[in-house]
mmCIF file of the N, C-alpha and C atoms, coordinates in Angstrom:
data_MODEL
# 
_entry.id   MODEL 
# 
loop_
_atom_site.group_PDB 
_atom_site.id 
_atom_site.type_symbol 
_atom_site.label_atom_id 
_atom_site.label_alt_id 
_atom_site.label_comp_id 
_atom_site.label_asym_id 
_atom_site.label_entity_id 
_atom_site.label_seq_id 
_atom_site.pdbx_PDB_ins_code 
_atom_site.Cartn_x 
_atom_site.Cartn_y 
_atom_site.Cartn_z 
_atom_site.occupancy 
_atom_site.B_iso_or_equiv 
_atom_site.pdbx_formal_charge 
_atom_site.auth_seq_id 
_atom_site.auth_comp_id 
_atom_site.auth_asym_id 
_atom_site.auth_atom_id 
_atom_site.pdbx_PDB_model_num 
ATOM 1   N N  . UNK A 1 1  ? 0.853   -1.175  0.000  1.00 0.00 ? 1  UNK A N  1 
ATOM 2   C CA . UNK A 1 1  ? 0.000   0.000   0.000  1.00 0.00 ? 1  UNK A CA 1 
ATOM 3   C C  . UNK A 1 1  ? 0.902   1.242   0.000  1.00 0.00 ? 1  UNK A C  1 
ATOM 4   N N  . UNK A 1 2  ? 0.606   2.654   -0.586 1.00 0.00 ? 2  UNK A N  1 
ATOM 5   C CA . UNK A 1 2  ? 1.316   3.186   -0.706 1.00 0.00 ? 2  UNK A CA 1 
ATOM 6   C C  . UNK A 1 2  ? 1.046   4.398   -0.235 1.00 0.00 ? 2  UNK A C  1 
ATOM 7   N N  . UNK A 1 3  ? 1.541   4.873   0.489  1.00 0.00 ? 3  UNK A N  1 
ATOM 8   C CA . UNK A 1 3  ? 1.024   6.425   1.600  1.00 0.00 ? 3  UNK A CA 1 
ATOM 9   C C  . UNK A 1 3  ? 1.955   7.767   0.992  1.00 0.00 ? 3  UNK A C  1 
ATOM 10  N N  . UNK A 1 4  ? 1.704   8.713   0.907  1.00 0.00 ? 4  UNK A N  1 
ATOM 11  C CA . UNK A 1 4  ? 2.371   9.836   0.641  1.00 0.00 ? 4  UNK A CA 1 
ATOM 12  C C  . UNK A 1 4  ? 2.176   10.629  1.520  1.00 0.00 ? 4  UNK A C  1 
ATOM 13  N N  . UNK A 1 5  ? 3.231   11.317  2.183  1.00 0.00 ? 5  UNK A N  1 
ATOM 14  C CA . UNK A 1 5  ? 3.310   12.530  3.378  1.00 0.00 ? 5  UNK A CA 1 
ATOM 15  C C  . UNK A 1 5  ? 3.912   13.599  2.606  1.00 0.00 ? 5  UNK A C  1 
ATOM 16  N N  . UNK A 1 6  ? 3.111   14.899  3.464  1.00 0.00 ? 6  UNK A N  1 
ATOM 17  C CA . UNK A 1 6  ? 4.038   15.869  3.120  1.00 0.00 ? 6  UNK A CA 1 
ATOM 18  C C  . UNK A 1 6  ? 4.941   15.913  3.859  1.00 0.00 ? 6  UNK A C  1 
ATOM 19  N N  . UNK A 1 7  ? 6.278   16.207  3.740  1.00 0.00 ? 7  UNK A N  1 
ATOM 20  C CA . UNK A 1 7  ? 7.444   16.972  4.735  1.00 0.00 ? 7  UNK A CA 1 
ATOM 21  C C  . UNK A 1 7  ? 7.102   17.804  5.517  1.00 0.00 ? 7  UNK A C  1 
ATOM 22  N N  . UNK A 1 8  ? 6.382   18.551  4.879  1.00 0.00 ? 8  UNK A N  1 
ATOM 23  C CA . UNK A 1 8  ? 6.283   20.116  5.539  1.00 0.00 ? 8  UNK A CA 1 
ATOM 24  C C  . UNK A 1 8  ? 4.979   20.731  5.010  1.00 0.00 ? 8  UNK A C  1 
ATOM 25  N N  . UNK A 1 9  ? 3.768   20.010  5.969  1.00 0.00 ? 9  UNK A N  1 
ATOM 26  C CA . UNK A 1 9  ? 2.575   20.431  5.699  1.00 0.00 ? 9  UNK A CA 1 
ATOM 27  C C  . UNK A 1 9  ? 2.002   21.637  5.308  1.00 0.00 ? 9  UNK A C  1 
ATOM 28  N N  . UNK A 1 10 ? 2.786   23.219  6.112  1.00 0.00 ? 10 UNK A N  1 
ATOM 29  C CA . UNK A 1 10 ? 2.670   24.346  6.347  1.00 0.00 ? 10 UNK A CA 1 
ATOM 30  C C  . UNK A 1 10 ? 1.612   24.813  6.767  1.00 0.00 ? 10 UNK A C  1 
ATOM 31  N N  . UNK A 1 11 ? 1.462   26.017  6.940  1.00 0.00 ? 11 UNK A N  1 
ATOM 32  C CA . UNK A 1 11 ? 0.087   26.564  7.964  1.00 0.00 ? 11 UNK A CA 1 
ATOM 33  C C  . UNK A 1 11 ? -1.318  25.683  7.902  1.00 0.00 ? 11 UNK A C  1 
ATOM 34  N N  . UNK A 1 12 ? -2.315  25.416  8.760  1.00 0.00 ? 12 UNK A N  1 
ATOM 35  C CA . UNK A 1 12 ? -2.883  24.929  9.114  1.00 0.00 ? 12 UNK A CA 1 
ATOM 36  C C  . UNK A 1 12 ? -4.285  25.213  7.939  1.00 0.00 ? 12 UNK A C  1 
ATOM 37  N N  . UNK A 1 13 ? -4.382  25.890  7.534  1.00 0.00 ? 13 UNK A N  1 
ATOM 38  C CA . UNK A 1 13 ? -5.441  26.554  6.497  1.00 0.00 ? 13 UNK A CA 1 
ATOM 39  C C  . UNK A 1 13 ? -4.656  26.197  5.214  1.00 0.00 ? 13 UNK A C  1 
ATOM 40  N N  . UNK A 1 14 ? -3.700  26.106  4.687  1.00 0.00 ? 14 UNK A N  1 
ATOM 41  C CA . UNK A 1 14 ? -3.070  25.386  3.687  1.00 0.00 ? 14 UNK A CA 1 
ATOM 42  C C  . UNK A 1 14 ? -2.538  23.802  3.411  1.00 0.00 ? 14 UNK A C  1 
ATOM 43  N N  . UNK A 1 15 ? -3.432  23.561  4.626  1.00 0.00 ? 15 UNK A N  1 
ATOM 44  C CA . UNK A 1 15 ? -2.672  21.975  4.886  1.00 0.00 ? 15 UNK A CA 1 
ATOM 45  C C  . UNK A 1 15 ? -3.520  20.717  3.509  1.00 0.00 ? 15 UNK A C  1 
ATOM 46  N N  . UNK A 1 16 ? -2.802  20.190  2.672  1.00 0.00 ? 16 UNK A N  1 
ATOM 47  C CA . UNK A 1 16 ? -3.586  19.072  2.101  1.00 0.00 ? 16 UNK A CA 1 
ATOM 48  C C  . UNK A 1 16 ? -3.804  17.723  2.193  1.00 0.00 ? 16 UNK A C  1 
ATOM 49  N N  . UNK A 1 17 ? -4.628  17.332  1.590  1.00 0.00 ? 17 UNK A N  1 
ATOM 50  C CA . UNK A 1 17 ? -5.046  16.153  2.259  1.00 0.00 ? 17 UNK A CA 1 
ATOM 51  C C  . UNK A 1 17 ? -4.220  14.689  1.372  1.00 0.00 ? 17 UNK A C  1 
ATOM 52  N N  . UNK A 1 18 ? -3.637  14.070  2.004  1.00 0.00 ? 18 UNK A N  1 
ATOM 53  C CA . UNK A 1 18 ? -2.891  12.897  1.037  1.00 0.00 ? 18 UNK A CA 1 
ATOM 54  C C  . UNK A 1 18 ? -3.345  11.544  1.146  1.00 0.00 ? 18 UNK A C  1 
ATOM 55  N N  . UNK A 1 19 ? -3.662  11.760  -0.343 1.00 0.00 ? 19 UNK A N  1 
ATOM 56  C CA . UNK A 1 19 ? -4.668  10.453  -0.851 1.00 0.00 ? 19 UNK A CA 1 
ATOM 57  C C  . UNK A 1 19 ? -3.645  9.009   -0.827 1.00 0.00 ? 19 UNK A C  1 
ATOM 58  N N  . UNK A 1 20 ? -4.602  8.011   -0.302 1.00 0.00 ? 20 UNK A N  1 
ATOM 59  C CA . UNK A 1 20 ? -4.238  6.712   -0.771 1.00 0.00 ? 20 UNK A CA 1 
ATOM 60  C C  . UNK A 1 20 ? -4.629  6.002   -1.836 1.00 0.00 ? 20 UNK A C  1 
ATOM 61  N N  . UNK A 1 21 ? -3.775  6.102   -3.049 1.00 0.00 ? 21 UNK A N  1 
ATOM 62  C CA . UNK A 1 21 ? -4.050  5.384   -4.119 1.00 0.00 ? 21 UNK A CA 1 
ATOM 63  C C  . UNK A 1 21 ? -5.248  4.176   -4.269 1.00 0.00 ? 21 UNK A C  1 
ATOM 64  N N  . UNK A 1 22 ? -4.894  3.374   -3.096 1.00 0.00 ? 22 UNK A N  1 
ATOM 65  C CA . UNK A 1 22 ? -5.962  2.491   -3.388 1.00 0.00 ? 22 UNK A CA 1 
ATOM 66  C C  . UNK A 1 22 ? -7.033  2.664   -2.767 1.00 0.00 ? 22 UNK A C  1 
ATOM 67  N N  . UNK A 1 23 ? -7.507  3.351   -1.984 1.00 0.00 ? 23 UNK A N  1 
ATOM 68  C CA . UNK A 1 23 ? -9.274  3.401   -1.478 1.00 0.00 ? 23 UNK A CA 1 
ATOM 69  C C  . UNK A 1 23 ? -9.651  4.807   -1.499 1.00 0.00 ? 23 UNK A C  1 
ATOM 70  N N  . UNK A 1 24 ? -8.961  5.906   -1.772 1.00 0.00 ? 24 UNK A N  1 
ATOM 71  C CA . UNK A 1 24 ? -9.095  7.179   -1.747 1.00 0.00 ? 24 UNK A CA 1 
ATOM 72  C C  . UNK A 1 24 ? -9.693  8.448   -0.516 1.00 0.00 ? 24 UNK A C  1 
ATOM 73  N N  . UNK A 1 25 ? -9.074  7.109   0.579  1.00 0.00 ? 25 UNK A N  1 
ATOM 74  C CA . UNK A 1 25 ? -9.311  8.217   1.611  1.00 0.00 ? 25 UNK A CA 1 
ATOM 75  C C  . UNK A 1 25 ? -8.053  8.797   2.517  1.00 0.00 ? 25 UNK A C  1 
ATOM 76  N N  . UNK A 1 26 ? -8.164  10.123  3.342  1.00 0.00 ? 26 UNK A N  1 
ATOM 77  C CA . UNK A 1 26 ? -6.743  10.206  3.605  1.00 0.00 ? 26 UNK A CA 1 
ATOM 78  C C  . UNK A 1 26 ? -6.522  9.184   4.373  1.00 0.00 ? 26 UNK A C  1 
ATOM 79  N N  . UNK A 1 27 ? -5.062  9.488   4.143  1.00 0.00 ? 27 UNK A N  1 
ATOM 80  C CA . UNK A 1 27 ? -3.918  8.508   4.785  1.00 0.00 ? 27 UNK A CA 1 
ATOM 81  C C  . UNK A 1 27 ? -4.406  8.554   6.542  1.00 0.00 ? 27 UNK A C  1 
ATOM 82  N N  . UNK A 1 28 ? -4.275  10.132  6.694  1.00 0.00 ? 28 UNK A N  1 
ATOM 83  C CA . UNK A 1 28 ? -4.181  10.196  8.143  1.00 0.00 ? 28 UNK A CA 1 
ATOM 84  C C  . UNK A 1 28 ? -5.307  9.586   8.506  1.00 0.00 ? 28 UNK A C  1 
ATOM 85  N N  . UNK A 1 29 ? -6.535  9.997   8.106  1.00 0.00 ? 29 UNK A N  1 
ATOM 86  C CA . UNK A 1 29 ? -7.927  9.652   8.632  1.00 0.00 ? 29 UNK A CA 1 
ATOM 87  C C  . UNK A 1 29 ? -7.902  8.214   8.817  1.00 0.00 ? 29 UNK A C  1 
ATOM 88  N N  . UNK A 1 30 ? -6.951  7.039   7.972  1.00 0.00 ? 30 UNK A N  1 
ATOM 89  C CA . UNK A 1 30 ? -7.456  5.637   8.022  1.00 0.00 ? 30 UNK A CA 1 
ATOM 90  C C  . UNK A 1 30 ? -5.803  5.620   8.943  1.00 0.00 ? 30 UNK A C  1 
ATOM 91  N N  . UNK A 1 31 ? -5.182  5.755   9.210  1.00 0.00 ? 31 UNK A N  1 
ATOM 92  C CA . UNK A 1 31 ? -3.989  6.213   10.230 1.00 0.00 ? 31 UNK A CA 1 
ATOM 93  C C  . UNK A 1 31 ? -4.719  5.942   11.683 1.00 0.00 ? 31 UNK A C  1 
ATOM 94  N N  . UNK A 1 32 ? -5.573  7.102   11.878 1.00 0.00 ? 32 UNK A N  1 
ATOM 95  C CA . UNK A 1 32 ? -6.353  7.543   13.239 1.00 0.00 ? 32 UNK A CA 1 
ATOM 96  C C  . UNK A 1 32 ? -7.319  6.300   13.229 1.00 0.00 ? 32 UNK A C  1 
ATOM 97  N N  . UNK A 1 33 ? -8.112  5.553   12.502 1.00 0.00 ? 33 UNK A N  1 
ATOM 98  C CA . UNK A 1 33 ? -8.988  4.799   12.705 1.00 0.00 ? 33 UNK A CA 1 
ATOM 99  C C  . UNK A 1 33 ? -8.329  3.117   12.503 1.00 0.00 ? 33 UNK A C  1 
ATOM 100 N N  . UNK A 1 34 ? -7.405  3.192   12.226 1.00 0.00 ? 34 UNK A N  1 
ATOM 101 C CA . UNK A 1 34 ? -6.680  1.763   13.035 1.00 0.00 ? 34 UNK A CA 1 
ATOM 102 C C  . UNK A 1 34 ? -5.955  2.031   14.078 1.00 0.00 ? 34 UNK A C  1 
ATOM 103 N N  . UNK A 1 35 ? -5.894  3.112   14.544 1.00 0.00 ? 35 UNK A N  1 
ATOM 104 C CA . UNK A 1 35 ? -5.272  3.649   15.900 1.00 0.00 ? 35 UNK A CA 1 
ATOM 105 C C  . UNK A 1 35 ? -6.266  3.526   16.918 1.00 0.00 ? 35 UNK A C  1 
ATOM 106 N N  . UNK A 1 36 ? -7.566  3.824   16.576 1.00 0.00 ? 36 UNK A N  1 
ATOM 107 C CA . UNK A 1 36 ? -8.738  3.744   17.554 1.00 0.00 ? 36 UNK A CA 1 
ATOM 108 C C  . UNK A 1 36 ? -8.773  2.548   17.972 1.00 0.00 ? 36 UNK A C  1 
ATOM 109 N N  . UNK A 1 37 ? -9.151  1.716   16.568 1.00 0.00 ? 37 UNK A N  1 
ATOM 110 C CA . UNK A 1 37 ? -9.413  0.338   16.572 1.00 0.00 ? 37 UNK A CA 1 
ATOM 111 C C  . UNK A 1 37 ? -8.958  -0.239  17.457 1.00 0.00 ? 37 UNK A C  1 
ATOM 112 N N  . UNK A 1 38 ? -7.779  -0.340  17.340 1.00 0.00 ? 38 UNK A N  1 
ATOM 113 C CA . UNK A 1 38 ? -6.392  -1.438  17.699 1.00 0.00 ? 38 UNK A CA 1 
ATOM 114 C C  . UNK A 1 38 ? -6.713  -0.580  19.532 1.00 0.00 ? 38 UNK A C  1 
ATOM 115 N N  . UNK A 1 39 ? -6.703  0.348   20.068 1.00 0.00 ? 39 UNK A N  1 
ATOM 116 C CA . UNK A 1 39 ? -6.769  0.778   21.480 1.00 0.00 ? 39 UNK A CA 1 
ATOM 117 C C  . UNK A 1 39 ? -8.277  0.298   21.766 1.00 0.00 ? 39 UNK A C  1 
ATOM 118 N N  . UNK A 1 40 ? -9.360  0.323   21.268 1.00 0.00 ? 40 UNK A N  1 
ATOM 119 C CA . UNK A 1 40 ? -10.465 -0.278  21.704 1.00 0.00 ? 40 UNK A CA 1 
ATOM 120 C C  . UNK A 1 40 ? -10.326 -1.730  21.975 1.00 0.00 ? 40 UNK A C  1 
ATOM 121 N N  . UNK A 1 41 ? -9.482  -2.213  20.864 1.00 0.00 ? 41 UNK A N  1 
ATOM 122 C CA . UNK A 1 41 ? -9.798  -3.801  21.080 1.00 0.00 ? 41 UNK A CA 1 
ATOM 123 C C  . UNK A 1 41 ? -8.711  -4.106  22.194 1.00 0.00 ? 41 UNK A C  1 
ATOM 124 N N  . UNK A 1 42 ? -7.593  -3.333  22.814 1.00 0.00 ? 42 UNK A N  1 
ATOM 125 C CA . UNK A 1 42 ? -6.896  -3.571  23.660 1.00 0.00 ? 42 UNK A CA 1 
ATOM 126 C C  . UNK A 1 42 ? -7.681  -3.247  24.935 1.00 0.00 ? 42 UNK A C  1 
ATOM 127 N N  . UNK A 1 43 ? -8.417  -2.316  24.837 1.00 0.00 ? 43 UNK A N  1 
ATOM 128 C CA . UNK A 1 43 ? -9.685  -1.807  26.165 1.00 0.00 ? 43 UNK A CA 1 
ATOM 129 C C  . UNK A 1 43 ? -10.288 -3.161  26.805 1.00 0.00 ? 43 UNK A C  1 
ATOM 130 N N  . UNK A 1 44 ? -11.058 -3.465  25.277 1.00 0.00 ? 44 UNK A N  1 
ATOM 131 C CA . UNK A 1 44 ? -12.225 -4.779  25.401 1.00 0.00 ? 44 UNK A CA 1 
ATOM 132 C C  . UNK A 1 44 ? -11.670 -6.346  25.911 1.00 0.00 ? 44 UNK A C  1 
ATOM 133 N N  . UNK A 1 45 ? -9.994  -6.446  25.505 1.00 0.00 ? 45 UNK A N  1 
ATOM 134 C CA . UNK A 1 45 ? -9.589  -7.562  25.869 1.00 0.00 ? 45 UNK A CA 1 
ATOM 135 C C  . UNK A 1 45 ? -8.742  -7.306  27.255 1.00 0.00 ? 45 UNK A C  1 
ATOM 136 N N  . UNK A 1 46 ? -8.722  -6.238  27.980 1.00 0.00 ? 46 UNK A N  1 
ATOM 137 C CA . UNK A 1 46 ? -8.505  -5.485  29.396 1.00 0.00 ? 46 UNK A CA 1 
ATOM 138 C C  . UNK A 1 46 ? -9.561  -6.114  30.184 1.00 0.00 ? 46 UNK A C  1 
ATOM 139 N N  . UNK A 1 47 ? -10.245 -5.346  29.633 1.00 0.00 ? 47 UNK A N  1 
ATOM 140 C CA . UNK A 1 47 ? -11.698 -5.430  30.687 1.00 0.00 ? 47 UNK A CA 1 
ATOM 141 C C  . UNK A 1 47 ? -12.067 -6.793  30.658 1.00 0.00 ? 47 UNK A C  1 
ATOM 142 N N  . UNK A 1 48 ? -12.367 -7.517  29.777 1.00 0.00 ? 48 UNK A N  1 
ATOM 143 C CA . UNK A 1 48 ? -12.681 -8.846  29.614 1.00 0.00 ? 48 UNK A CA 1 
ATOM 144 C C  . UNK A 1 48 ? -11.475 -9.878  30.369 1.00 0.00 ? 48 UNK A C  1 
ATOM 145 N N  . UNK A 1 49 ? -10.442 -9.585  30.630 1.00 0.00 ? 49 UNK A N  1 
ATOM 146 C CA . UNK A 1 49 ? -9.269  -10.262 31.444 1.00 0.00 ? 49 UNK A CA 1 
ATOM 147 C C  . UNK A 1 49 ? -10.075 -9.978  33.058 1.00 0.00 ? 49 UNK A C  1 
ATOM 148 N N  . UNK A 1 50 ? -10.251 -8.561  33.092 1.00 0.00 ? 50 UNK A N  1 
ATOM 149 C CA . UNK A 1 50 ? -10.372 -8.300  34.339 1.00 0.00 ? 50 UNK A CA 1 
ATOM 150 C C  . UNK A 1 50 ? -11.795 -9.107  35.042 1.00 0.00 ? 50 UNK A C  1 
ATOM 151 N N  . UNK A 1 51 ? -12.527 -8.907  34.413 1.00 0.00 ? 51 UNK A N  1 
ATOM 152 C CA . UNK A 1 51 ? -13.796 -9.727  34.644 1.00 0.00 ? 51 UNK A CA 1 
ATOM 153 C C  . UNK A 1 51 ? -13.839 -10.920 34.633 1.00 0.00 ? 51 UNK A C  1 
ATOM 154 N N  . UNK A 1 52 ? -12.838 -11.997 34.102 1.00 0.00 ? 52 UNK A N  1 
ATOM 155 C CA . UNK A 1 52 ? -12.519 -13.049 34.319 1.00 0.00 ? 52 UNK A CA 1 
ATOM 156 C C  . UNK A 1 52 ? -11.888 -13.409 35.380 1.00 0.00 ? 52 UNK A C  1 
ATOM 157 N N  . UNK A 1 53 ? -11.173 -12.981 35.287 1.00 0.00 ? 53 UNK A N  1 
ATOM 158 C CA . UNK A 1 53 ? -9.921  -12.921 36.888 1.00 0.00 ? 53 UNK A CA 1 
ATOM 159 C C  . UNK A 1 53 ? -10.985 -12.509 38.630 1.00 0.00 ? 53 UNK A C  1 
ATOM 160 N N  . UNK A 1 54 ? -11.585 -11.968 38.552 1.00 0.00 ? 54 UNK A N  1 
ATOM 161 C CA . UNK A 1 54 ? -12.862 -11.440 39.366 1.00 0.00 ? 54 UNK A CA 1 
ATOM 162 C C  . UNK A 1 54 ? -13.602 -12.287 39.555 1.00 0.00 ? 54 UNK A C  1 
ATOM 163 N N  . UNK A 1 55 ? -14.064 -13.022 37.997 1.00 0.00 ? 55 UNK A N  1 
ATOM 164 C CA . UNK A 1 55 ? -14.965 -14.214 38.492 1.00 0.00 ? 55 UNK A CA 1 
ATOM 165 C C  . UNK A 1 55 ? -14.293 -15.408 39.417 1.00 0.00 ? 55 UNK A C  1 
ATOM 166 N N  . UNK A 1 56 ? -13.199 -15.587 38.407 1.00 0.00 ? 56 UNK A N  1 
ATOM 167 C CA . UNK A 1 56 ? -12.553 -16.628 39.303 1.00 0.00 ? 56 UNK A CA 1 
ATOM 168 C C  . UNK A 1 56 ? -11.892 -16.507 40.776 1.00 0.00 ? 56 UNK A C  1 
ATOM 169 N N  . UNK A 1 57 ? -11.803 -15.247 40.942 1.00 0.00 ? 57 UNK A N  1 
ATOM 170 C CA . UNK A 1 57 ? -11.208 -14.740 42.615 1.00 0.00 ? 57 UNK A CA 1 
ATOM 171 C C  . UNK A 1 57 ? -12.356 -15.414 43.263 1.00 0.00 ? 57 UNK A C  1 
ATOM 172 N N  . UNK A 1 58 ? -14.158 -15.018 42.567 1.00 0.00 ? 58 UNK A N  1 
ATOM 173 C CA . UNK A 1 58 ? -15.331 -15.073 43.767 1.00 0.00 ? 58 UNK A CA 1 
ATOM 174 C C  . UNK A 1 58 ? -15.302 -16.704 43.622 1.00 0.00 ? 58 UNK A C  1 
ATOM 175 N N  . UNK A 1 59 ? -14.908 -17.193 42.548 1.00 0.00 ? 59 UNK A N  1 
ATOM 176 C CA . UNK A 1 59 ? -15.577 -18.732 43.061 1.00 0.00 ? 59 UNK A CA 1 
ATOM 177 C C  . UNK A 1 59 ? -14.733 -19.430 43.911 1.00 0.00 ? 59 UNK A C  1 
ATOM 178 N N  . UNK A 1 60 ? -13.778 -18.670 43.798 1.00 0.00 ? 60 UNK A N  1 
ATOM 179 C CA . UNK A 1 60 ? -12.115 -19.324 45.068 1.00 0.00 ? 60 UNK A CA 1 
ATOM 180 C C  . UNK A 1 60 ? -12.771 -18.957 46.384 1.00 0.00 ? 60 UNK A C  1 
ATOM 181 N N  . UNK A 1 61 ? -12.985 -17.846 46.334 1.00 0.00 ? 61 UNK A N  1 
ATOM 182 C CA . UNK A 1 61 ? -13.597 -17.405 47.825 1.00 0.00 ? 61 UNK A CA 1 
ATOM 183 C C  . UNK A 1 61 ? -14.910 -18.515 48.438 1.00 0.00 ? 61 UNK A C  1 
ATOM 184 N N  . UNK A 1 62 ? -15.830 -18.275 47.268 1.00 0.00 ? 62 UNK A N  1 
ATOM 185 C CA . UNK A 1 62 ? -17.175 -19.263 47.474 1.00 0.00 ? 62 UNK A CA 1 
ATOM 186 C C  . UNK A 1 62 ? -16.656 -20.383 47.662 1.00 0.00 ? 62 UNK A C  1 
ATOM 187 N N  . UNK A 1 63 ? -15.565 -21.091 47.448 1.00 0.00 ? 63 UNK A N  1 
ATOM 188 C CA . UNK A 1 63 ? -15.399 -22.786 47.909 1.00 0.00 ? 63 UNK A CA 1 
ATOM 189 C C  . UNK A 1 63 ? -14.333 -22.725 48.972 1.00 0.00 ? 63 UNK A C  1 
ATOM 190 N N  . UNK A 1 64 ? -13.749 -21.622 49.495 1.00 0.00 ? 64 UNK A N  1 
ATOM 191 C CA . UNK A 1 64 ? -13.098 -21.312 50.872 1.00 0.00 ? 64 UNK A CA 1 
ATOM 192 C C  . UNK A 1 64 ? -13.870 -21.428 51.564 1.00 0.00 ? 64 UNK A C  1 
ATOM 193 N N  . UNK A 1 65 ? -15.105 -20.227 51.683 1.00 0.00 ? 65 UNK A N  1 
ATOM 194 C CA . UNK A 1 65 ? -15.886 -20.345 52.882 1.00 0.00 ? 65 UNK A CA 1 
ATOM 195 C C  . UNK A 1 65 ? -16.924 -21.189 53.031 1.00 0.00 ? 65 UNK A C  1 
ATOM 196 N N  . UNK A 1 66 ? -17.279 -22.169 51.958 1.00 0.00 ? 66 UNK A N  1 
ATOM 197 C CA . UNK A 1 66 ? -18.392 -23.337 52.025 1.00 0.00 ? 66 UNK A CA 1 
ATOM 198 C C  . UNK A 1 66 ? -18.312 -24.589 52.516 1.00 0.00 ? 66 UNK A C  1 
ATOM 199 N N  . UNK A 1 67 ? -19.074 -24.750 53.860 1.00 0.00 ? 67 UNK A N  1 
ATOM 200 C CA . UNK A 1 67 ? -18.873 -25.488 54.794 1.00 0.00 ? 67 UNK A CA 1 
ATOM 201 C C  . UNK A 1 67 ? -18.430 -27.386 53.674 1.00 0.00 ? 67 UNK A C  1 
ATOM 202 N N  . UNK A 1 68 ? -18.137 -28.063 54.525 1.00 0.00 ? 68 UNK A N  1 
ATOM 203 C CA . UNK A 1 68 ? -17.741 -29.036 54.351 1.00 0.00 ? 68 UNK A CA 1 
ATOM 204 C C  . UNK A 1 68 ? -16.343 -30.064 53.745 1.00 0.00 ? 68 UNK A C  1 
# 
């Protein structure tokens, strides 16, 4: 795949936008949205560790304190 940057974007009101040959959207914009991606799915497989680990703390506890 082939990305083109500017060096030297210059002022903020002159800045252009650099196309990706093959799907025609900017670079940066699909840049930022596998950046999201990739931190959400690191969120979702966080949280989902943590909630596992939690479950299994309570059922350790539940067969500690259950008589017999």
């Amino acid at each position: 795949m082939l990305k083109t940057y500017l060096a030297n974007p210059g002022p903020p009101h002159h800045k252009q936008q650099q196309l990706d040959e093959k799907d025609a959207f900017p670079a940066s914009e699909r840049d930022t949205e596998e950046l999201l991606r990739t931190k959400l799915v690191h969120m979702l497989k966080t949280s989902y560790y943590n909630y596992i680990s939690s479950s299994i703390g309570e059922l350790r506890t539940m067969e500690e304190i259950r008589p017999g």
